[in-house]
C-alpha positions, 0 to 999 in steps of 0.5 A: 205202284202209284206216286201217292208218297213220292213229291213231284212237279205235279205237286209243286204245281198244285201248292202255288196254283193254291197258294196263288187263289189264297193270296187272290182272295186275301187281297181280292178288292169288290169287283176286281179279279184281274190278278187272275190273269196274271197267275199263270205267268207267276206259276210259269215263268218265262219263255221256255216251258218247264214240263211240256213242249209248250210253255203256252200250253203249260199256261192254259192247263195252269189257267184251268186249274186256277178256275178248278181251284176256286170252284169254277167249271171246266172249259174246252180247249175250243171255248176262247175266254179269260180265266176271270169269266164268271169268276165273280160268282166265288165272291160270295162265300156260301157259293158251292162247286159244282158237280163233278168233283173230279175233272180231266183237263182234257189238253192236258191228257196224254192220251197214254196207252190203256191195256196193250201189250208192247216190246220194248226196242231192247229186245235181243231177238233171241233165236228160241223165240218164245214169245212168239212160240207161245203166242196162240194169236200168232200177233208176233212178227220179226223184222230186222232181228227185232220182235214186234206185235201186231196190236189188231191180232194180240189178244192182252193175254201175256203169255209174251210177257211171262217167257221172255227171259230178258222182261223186255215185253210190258203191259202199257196201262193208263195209271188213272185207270189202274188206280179207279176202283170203280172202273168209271175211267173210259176212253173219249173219241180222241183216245184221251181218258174220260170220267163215267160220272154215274160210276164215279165217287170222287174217291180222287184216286185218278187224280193221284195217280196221274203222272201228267197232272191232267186230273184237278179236283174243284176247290173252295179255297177262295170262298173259304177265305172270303168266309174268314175275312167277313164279319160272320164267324167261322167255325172248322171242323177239323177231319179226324184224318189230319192226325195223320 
């Protein structure tokens, strides 16, 4: 089960991270993108983060997201510069994104679990054992009453998960990987989930299904805006999916 149809904070973020890069554009003066600097304050105020344990750090995924918004490329947490750098290029409204669609904020990952099999700390150490009764890899050991499973031995078969009578043994997938149909989520060397573009069709299933909003697409929300202010006519075509 995904969050597709559930309104979170990974919403909100996204709206006035859009809202912000439209006003940007409709007030944007030739030569001026310093408002860009001052978004991420707007976005999160004060001193005290809100989602994570570092409200610098909530600013730097928001600054990136900014730059995504308008189309701009991706950067590393190792790479110093002002989210404004080369922002001068979306002034022009023919300017497309470039490829990838789809990126990971790579700071912003939480590294989440892909594919291993766990006991929660509710097991009640029953004395019957099954779990590890079945297990034909003998990777559960006791201590202190308490199940455990020794990830080197386990094998993810779940025979574990399907005798325990009190369901306190899961399966910890990343949700970005589950949601892939491609299978074009991998695991970079950090442990942090990484897009195989060659597999990838910017389908944004990932990036719905994301619970830490590490996954942005790239958006030309400033160039579409700087195409209706011009004197150039604009025409849209409406996709047949908005009449849903």
């Amino acid at each position: 089960m995904g969050m597709r149809g559930i309104h979170t904070s990974v919403n909100d973020i996204r709206r006035a991270i859009f809202s912000e890069v439209a006003k940007l554009s409709y007030n944007y003066k030739p030569g001026d993108l310093s408002e860009m600097e001052r978004i991420p304050y707007r976005v999160i105020p004060g001193e005290i983060s809100h989602y994570r344990d570092d409200v610098f750090l909530e600013r730097a995924i928001v600054r990136e997201r900014i730059r995504l918004a308008m189309g701009l490329p991706l950067r590393k947490a190792s790479e110093h510069a002002p989210v404004s750098t080369g922002a001068e290029e979306c002034v022009h409204p023919e300017k497309y994104y470039q490829p990838p669609l789809i990126n990971i904020i790579k700071f912003a990952c939480h590294s989440c679990p892909d594919n291993k099999v766990v006991i929660t700390d509710q097991c009640q150490g029953c004395l019957a054992r099954p779990c590890s009764q079945v297990c034909p890899k003998d990777a559960i050991y006791f201590e202190r009453g308490q199940a455990h499973i020794d990830s080197s031995k386990c094998i993810k078969c779940g025979k574990c998960m399907s005798v325990c009578q009190y369901g306190v043994i899961l399966r910890m997938q990343r949700p970005c990987a589950v949601a892939c149909g491609m299978k074009a989520i991998v695991t970079d060397e950090f442990g942090r989930a990484d897009i195989d573009q060659e597999k990838c069709v910017s389908c944004g299933m990932c990036l719905a299904n994301c619970p830490f909003g590490a996954i942005a697409d790239k958006a030309q929300i400033f160039q579409c805006i700087q195409a209706i202010r011009s004197e150039i006519p604009v025409y849209a075509a409406i996709a047949p999916a908005i009449a849903g």
